[in-house]
N, C-alpha and C positions, 0 to 999 in steps of 0.2 A: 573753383570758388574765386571770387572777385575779390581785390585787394578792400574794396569796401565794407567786406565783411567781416574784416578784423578793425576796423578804424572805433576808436572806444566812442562811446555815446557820450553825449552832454553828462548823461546822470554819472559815468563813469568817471568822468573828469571834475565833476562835481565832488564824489565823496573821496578821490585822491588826497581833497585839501580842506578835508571835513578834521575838526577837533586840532587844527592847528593855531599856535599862538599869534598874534596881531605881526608877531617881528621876530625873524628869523634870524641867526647868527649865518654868516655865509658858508661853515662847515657844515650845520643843519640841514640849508639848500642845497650843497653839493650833495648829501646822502640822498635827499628827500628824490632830488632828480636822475640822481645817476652819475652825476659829473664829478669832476676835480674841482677841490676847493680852488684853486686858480682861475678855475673858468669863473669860477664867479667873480672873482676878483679881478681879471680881465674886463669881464663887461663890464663892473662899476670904472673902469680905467678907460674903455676905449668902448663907450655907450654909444658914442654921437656915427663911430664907423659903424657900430652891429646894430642900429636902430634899437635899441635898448631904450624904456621907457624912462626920462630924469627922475620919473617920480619911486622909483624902482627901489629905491636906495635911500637908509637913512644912516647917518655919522650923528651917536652918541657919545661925546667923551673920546674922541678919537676910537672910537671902536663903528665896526662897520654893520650897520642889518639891511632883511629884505625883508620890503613889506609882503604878507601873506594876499594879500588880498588883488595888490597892482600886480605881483607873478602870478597867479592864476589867472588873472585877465590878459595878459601878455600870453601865456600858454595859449590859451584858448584863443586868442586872434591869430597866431603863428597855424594853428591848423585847418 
């Protein structure tokens, strides 16, 4: 079998980020992806080295979210 045939489909990357809310808390994103809540917090810190989208990222009341919508289009162009 060819590595092609485990690569998820649009529809599959699609419903990953079905019934998620507009704005992410950055613990939520680390569950949601797999990662350490640091990594996230690293990218919002060192965007400009990991090509990190500015728009990725919003600070409410010194509190930090990910938008749902700019990380699933970010996903999907990285693959």
């Amino acid at each position: 079998m060819s590595d092609t045939q485990f690569a998820p489909s649009m529809a599959m990357r699609s419903m990953f980020f079905e019934n998620l809310p507009e704005l992410l808390r950055p613990q939520a994103a680390a569950a949601l992806l797999g990662l350490s809540r640091q990594t996230i917090y690293d990218w919002h810190h060192k965007r400009v080295q990991r090509n990190i989208p500015p728009s990725l990222f919003l600070k409410i009341n010194r509190l930090l979210y990910v938008r749902t919508e700019v990380l699933k289009a970010w996903i999907s162009s990285q693959n």
